[in-house]
N, C-alpha and C positions, 0 to 999 in steps of 0.2 A: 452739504451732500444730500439731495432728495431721493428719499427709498422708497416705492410702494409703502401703503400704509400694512399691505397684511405678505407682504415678505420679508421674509428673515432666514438669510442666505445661511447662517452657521448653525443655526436650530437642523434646517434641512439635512447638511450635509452629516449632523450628532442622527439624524435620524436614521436617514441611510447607512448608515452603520453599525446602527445597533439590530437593525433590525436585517443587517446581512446574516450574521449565524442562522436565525432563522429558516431562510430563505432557501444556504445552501445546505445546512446541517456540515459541516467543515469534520475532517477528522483529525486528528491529533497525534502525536508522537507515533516514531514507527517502533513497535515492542520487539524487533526482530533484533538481533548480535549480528554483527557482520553480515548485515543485509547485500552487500557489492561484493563479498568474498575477495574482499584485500588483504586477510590475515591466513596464514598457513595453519592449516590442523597441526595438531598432536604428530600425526603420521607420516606428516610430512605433505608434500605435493606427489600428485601420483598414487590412488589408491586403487585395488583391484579385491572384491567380494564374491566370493562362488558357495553359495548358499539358499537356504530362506531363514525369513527372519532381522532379527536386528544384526547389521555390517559392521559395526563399529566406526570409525571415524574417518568423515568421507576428507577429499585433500580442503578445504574451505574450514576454519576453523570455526565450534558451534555448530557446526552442520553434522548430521549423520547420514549412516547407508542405510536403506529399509527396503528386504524386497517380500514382497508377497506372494513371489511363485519363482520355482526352484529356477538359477539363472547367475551368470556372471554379471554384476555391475561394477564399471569402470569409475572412477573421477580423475578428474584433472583441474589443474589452475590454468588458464591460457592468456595473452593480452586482449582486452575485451575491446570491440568492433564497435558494440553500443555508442551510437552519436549521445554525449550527456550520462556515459556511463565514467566508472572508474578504471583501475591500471587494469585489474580482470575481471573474468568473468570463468563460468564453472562449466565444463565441459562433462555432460553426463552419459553413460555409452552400457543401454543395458540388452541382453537378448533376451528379455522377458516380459512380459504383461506387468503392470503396475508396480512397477521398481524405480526405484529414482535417491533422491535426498527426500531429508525431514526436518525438521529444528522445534523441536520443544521449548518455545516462550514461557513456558506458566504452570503452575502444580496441576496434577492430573483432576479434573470435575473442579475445578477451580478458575477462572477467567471471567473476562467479558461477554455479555450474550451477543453484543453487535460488533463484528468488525468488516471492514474490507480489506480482502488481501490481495495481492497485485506482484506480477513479476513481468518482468520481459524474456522470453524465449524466441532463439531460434531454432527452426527444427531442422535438421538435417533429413531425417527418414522416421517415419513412425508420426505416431501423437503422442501429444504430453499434455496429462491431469493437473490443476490444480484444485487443492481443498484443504480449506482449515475446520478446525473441529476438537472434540476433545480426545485427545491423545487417541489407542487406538480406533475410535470411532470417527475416523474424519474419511468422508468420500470426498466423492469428484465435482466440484460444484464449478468446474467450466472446462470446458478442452479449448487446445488448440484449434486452428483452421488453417493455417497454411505450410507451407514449408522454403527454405531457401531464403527466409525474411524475419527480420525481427518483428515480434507482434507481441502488445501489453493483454495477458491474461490475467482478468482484473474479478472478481466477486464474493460478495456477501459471503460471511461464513453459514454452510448448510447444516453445524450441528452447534449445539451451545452446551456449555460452553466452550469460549474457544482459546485453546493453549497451545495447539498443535499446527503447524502447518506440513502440506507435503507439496513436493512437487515430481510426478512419478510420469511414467510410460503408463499411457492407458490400457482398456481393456484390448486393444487394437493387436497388441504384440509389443515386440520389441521398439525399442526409440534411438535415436544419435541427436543431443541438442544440443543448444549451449543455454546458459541462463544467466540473467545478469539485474542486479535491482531490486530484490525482493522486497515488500514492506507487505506489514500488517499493523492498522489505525484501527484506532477504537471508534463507534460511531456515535457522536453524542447521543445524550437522552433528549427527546423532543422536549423536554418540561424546563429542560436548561433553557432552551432556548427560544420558547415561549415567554419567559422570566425575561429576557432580553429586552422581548418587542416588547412586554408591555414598560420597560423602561423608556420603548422606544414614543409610547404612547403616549406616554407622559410627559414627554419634551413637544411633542406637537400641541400638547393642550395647553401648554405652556408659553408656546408661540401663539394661538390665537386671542388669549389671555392679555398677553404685556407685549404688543410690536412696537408700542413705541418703544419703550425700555429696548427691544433688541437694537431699534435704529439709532439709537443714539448710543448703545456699545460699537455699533458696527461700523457710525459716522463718523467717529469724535477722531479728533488731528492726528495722526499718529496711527489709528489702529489698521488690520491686518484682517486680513481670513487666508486663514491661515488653510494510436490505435496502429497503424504499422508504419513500420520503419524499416528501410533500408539499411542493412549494413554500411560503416564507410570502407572506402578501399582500403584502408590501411590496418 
């Protein structure tokens, strides 16, 4: 079997992969409980809040009620519509400015500096805030834009650190949405994944070093080289 003298198919492919983390910076486990809200709260399914302040336990278990300006907020569990969603999803119903769910991931000034948090909403009427941050210091680090559609509201956390997530009725007024999905990934440290590539660096120098050595591993008898969505109808 005749190979080029300076390629070596398996070095290449060890390289393009190390040197993917890099590239994308990938993030990592979601630190959220009951991200799809498949488990019933403490309260049951069905929760109703007419106050400010902390609501206690919205129907999604791990999740709470938090509103910020004097108002009725509803919860419910519903069967979720999301294409690549689970059995539900959370139906939030408030008449007030910045009122919704929350979920405290992590001790209070204690977390990650970098994450991204991500939910899928539909909005019925109103807009809906997302922001992670640390406990009460978490704003609005994206709003919705549509309505009548499911749409990924996806961004970097705006306070560090980050333990807290919300997902509320904006400054706008009142909201009626459903929400389904939630995650929150940590974002590597660039220096991890610096560390990678120059693994990755090291295998190409490696390759230009010894091709014959690779062709005759690679020859020898036997071997190998190895943003919005529609609802569905139902």
């Amino acid at each position: 079997m005749n190979l080029p003298q300076t390629t070596c198919p398996l070095t290449t492919v060890l390289l393009a992969f190390t040197l993917t983390p890099f590239l994308s910076l990938p993030c990592q486990a979601n630190l959220l409980l009951n991200p799809s809200f498949e488990d019933v709260g403490p309260d049951g399914n069905g929760t109703n809040f007419n106050g400010i302040g902390g609501g206690g336990n919205s129907s999604a278990d791990r999740w709470t009620v938090f509103n910020n300006s004097q108002a009725t907020t509803a919860t419910d569990l519903v069967s979720s519509t999301l294409s690549g969603g689970g059995d539900n999803m959370m139906l939030v119903v408030t008449d007030g400015a910045q009122n919704g769910i929350a979920q405290v991931f992590g001790s209070i000034n204690t977390g990650p500096d970098q994450v991204i948090a991500s939910a899928w909403v539909f909005v019925n009427s109103g807009q809906v805030r997302l922001g992670t941050g640390n406990g009460g210091n978490t704003g609005a680090d994206v709003l919705s834009t549509t309505t009548g559609q499911w749409e990924l509201l996806q961004a970097p956390n705006g306070v560090s650190p980050a333990n807290t997530i919300a997902i509320y009725s904006s400054l706008a007024g009142p909201a009626n949405f459903f929400v389904d999905l939630a995650s929150v990934e940590i974002v590597p440290e660039p220096t991890s994944a610096m560390l990678l590539a120059a693994g990755g660096l090291v295998l190409l120098g490696r390759r230009h070093r010894r091709p014959r050595d690779c062709q005759q591993r690679l020859g020898s008898p036997g071997g190998r080289r190895a943003l919005n969505r529609v609802p569905s109808s139902g």
